[in-house]
N, C-alpha and C positions, 0 to 999 in steps of 0.2 A: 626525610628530605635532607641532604647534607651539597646538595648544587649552591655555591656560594652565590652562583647570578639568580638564581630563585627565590635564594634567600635574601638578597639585599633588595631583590626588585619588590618582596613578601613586605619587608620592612620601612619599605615609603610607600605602600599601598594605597594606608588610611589618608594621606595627606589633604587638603584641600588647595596646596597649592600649584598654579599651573603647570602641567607638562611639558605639555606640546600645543603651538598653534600654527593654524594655515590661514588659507585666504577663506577658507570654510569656517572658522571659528574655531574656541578653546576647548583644551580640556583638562581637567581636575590630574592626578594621580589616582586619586579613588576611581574617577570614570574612565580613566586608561585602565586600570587596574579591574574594571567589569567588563571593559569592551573587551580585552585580550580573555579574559578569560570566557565571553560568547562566543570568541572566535577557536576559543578551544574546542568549545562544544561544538560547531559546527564542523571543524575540523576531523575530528576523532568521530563524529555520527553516530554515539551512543556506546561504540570501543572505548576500553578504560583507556586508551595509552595509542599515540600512536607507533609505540615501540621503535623508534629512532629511523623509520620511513621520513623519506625527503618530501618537501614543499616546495614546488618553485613558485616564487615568489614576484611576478611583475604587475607592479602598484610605481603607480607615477608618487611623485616627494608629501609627504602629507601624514596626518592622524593615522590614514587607513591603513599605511603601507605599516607604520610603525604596530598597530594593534594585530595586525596581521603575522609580524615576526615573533612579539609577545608572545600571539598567542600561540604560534608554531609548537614554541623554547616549551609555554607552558604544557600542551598538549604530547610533549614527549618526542618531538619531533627536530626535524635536522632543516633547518630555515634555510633555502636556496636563491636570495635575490637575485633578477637577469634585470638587464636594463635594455631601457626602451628603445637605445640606438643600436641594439643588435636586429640584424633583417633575420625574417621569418624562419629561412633554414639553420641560422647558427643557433637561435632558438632553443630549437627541436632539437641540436645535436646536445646539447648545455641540458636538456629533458633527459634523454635517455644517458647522456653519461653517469648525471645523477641520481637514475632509476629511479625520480619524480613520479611516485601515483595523483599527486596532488598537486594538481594548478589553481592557485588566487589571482585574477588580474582583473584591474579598476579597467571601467568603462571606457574611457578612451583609447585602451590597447589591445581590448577585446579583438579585434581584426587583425593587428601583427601575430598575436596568439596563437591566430586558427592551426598552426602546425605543432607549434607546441601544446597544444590543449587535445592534438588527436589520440586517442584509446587513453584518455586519463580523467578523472575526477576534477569538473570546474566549476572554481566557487567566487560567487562575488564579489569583490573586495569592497563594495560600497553598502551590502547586503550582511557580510557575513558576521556581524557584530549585533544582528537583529533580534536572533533567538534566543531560548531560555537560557541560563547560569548550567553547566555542568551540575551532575549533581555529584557528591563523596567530595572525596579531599584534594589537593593537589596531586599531580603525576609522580614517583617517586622518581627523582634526577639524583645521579651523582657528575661528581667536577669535572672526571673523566669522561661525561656523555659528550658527544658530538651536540655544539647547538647551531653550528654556520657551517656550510661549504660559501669558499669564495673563490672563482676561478680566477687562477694567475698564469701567467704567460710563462715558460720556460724556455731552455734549447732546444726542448721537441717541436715540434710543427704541430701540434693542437694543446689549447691550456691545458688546466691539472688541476683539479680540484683542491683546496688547500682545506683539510677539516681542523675547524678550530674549537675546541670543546667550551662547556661553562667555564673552567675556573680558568681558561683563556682569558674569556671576555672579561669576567668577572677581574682576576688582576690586570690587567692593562688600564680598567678602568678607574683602578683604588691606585696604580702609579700611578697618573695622569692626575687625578685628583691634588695626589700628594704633591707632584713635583711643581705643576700650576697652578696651586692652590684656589681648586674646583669648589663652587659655594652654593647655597642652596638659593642667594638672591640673584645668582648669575641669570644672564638671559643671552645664548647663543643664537646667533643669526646661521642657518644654515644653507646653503646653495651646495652643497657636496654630490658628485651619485652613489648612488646609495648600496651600489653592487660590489665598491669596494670598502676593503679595511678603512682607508681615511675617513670618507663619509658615514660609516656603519657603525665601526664597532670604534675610534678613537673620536670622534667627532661626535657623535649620535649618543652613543648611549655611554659617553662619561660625561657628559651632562644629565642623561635621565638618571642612570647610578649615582649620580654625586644628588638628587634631590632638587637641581636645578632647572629652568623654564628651554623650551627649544621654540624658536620660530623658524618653522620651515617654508623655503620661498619653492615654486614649483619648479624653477631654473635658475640658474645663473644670470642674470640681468644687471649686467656695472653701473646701471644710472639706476637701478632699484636701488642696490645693493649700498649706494653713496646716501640715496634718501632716508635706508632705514636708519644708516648711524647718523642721523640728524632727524629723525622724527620723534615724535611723539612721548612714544616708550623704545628708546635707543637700546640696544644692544650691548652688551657687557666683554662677550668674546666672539669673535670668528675667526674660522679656519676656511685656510684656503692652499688654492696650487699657483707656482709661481705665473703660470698662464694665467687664471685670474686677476692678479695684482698688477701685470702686465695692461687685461684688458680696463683695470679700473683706471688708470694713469690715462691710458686712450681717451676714456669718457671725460676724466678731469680734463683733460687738456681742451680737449673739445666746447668744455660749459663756457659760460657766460662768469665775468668777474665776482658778481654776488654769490652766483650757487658755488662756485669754486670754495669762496670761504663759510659760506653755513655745508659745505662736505668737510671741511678740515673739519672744523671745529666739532662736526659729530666726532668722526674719527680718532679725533684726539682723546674722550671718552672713552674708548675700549679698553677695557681691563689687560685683556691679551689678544694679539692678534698674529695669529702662526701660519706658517709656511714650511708645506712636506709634499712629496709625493716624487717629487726631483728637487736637482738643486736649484735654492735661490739665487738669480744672477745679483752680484752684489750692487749693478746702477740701480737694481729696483729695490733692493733692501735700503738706502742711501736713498732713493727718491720717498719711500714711506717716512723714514726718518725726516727728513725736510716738510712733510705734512703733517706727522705728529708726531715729534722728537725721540720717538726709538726705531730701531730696526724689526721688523718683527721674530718672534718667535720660532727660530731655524730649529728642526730633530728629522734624525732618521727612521723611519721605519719604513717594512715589508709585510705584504699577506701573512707570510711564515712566522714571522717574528712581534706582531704590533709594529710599537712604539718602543729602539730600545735606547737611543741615545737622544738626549735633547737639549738645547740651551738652556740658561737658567730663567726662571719668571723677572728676576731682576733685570730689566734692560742693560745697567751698566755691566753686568756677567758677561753677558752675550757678544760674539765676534760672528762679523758677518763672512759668510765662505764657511761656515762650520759649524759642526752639528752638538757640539756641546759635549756632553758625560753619560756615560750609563745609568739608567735609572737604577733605583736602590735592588731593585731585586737580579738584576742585568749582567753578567759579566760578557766581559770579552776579550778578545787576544787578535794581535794581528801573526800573518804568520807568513813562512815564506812559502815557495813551491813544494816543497817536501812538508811542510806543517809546524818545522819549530817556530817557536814564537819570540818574534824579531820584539826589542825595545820602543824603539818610536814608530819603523815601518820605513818606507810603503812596504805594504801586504795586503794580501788577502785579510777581511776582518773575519772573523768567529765569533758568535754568542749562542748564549745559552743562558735557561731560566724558565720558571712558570709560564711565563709567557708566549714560549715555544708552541709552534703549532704540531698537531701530534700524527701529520702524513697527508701524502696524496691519494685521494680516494683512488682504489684500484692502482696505483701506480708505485709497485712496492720495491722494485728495482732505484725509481726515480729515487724514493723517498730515501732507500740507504746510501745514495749518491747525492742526498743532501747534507745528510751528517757525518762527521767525522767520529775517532773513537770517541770515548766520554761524554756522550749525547750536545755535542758542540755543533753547531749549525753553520754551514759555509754560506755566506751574502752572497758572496761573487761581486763585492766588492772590495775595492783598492781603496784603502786608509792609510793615515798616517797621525801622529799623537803630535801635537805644539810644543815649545816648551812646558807650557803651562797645563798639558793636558788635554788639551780640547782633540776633539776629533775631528779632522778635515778627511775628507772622501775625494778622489782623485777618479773613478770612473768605475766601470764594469770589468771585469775579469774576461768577458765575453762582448765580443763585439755585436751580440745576435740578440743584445737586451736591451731595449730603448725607452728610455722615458721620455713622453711628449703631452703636452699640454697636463699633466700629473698624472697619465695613464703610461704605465708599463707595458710595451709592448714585444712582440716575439716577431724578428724579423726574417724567422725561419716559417714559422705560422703567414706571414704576409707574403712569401714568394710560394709556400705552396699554394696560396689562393691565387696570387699570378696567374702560373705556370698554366692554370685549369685552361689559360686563355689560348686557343688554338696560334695565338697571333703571336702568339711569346715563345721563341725559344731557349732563353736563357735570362735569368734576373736576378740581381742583386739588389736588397734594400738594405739600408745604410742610416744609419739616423746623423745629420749636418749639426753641430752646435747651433744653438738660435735662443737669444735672449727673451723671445715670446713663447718660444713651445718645448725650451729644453733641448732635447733631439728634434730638427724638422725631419722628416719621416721620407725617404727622396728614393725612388723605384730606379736603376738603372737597368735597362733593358737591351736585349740584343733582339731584333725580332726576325719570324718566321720570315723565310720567304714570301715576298708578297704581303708582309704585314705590320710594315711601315706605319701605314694610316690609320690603322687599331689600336698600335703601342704609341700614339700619340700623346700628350697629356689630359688632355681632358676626354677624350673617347673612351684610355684605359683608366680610368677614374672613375668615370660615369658607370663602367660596368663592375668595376671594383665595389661600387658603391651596393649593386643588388644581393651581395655574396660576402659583404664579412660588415662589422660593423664601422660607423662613419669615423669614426677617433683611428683607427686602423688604417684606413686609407692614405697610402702617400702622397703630402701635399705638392708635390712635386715628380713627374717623373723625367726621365733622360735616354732616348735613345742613343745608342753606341752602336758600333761593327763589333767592337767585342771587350769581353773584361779583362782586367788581369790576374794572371793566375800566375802561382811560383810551380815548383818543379814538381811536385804532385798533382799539379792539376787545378788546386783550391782553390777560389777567388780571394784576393789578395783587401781585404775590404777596407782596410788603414788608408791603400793606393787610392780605392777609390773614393773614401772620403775627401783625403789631399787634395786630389785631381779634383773636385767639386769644389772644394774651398777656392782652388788659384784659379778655376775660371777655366780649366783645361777641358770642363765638360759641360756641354749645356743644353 
């Protein structure tokens, strides 16, 4: 067995202390460390191994979902979380891209399922921890096995499976450790989803790798989420997306003067409290500070890449608007259009490291179009270095990649789901600046003859809604006579952000 995530997960096994809690109750390390591996056995059905066949994985936030990934990694297999706000069809596409023989989904999504559960193996999630121990030894894993696909959005018009092997998980979680200085009494509060990198693999399980406690809330809830860092047993760290911290300022503003101050006062408590997925608008970094005297914890990372830059744990280190330094195993270079590598920037960033994800499943073209020579990895984004070093990020390379509410999205994948509409004959989506959601995610449309009334906003919303999932959906659309295009033809999409911003379109 030489899987360093097998290995370190082997090595807090025996612990008695807490792993993981929900609204269902606790559990040990030891009794994590028996459920995943029933759920091996269920898994695998008597086969020694399930020789690196995918799982897709849809389990609402909780013990089961986490024993259920466990037991994936342990049983040999390639862990596929889907989340619950994908509709039925995208599902089933997310199934077969991943050539999924194996569906786990908890009871309450059992019915979203039905498509993705057809011609494949479905197993309990609330069941499948019940049966005997495996019998014989651990699966042999090495570092290089696949343990996660995580679907990410690219330039193409449908995502890309991003496979990230053990000693992926396994280093991002021993940086992370290091650089936040991750403890075995910590106790993270988590409201993340769980089908990406931030919630999964940099949130999730560098708290279970580091030896430390997880509370998982079922969702996001800003007056839970005020109450837990002021109850009981308070929380040590959270992570969040800048849309969160957004909506917890909404709930503070809203409370009553008393709960106003027993929420500070938990808050001020937390060890560390971070923000990723987009960038932090600096009023809300500066409004967190004004409730408990530092800025939170600003780093970048990607599917592809983890976690590769990040502020320091020290508060006083940390500038807001930027993302800090490369972690210790991390390099990186900014570069210009041809790829030499400019001093301070703007550029294009490049990194490269262990940490590296090692391709898109089936998508082998994509994948050598992610890298450059010397296995250096293109972000597609725009940096630039401080005096001091620090990394400031200035936007995407590509106007067709949108971060909204801490979901990445493909606004090339969003107009092909469009377009399906007989009512649309041409669309452009656009992601607007917006201090709550990052990119607001904004549909301009040109419509069919005769289909004015469909390309409406909320009529083409509502049906957007049955055919891709809800975070996708733009929260805004705009009918037009027609886009702008330069001398090829193209749509001009700079224009029509502007044109949005001044109020030229609406």
């Amino acid at each position: 067995m030489t899987s360093p995530l097998v290995e370190r997960l082997a090595a807090i096994a025996l612990s008695d202390r807490i792993a993981v809690e929900d609204d269902r109750g606790r559990l040990t390390f030891a009794e994590l460390w028996d459920r995943a591996h029933r759920a091996r056995a269920a898994l695998t059905a008597g086969a020694p191994s399930l020789e690196g066949r995918s799982v897709a994985i849809l389990v609402s936030p909780g013990a089961c979902f986490l024993a259920a990934f466990l037991g994936t990694i342990l049983a040999g297999g390639v862990a596929v979380p889907l989340s619950p706000l994908y509709p039925p069809g995208e599902l089933a596409w997310f199934g077969e891209d991943a050539q999924a023989g194996i569906v786990v989904v908890s009871d309450d999504l059992r019915e979203r399922a039905a498509q993705l559960a057809e011609g494949r193996r479905v197993l309990r999630a609330e069941t499948l921890c019940d049966g005997p121990l495996p019998p014989g030894d651990l699966v042999p894993s090495e570092g290089d096995d696949v343990a996660l696909l995580l679907y990410t959005s690219g330039t193409t018009g449908k995502p890309k499976g991003a496979m990230i092997t053990h000693a992926n998980v396994a280093m991002q979680a021993l940086l992370l450790r290091e650089a936040w200085g991750w403890r075995e009494d910590d106790l993270l509060l988590h409201a993340l989803p769980l089908h990406h990198l931030h919630g999964l693999g940099i949130s999730l399980m560098t708290s279970v790798l580091a030896g430390g406690s997880t509370r998982m809330l079922p969702k996001f809830d800003a007056r839970r989420v005020w109450d837990e860092f002021s109850g009981p047993r308070p929380p040590s760290a959270w992570m969040a997306v800048p849309t969160m911290y957004q909506k917890l300022f909404e709930a503070f503003d809203a409370a009553d003067e008393a709960t106003r101050a027993r929420w500070a006062e938990g808050a001020k408590r937390l060890r560390i409290a971070t923000s990723g997925s987009a960038a932090l608008p600096v009023t809300l970094a500066e409004r967190w500070r004004a409730v408990t005297g530092s800025i939170p914890l600003e780093r970048f990372g990607m599917t592809e890449i983890g976690v590769g830059m990040s502020n320091p744990l020290d508060p006083a280190g940390r500038r807001a608007g930027h993302v800090g330094f490369p972690l210790r195993t991390v390099e990186m270079r900014i570069v210009d259009e041809a790829g030499s590598e400019l001093e301070k920037g703007p550029g294009e960033l490049w990194v490269r490291g262990p940490s590296i994800f090692q391709g898109y499943l089936g998508r082998e073209e994509a994948t050598r179009a992610a890298f450059a020579p010397g296995g250096w990895f293109r972000t597609g984004d725009v940096a630039e270095l401080s005096a001091e070093g620090h990394v400031r990020l200035l936007g995407r390379t590509s106007v067709d990649i949108l971060k909204s509410g801490g979901y990445k999205l493909s606004a090339l994948e969003i107009e092909e789901a469009l377009r399906e509409n007989a009512a649309v004959a041409e669309v452009a989506v656009v992601g607007v600046p917006d201090e709550t959601w990052g990119d607001r995610v904004v549909a301009v449309v040109v419509p069919a003859p005769g289909g004015a009334a469909a390309c409406a906003s909320e009529p083409l919303r509502a049906w957007a809604k049955e055919r891709i999932a809800a975070y996708k959906v733009p929260r805004e659309v705009i009918v037009v006579e027609a886009l702008p295009r330069n001398a090829l033809g193209k749509v001009v999409k700079p224009e029509v952000v502007r044109a949005i911003r001044a109020g030229e379109l609406r």
